[in-house]
C-alpha positions, 0 to 999 in steps of 0.5 A: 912748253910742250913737246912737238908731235912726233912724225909719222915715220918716228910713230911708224917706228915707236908704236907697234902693230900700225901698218899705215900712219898718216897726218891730216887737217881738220878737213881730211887733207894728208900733209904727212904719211907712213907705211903702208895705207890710202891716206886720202881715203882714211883721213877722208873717213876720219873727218866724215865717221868723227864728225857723225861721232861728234854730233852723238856726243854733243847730243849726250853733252859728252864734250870733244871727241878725241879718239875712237877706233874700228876693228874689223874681222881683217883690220883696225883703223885708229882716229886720234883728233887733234887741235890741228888736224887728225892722225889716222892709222891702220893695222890688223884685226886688234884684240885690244885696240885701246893701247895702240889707241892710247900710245897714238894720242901721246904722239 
């Protein structure tokens, strides 16, 4: 049996460094959020830039996208893809975004 996905407040709380968290479907729709982000605007990104990076990967036979992240000079925004949906989070400028990027997927 498999554990369920953790809230957005308990990833709020266990995963540090994020200073936004939010739940979307497959289509961008926030059902969930927290902290401090424009959830609709994230998720809004997620589907668009995953979609973009999905068709790179099917073009490379790379299989299904699951995870990436961007850092800017100012801030990190972490796209975890789920059966369901996406999780998005959002922090400040990372040196190594992989741990985070890592720790979201287990939620």
């Amino acid at each position: 049996m498999t554990e369920p996905k953790k809230t957005t407040q308990a990833i709020m709380k266990e995963v540090r460094g994020l200073s936004g968290v939010a739940l979307a479907d497959a289509h961008g729709v926030v059902s969930e959020q927290a902290g401090s982000c424009d959830a609709d605007t994230l998720c809004a990104v997620g589907v668009v830039a995953g979609a973009q990076l999905q068709a790179a990967g099917d073009a490379l036979a790379a299989g299904r996208l699951k995870r990436w992240y961007v850092v800017t000079d100012r801030s990190t925004v972490w796209v975890d893809h789920r059966e369901d949906g996406l999780l998005v989070a959002t922090g400040p400028a990372a040196k190594n975004p992989e741990p985070i990027s890592s720790a979201l997927g287990r939620r």
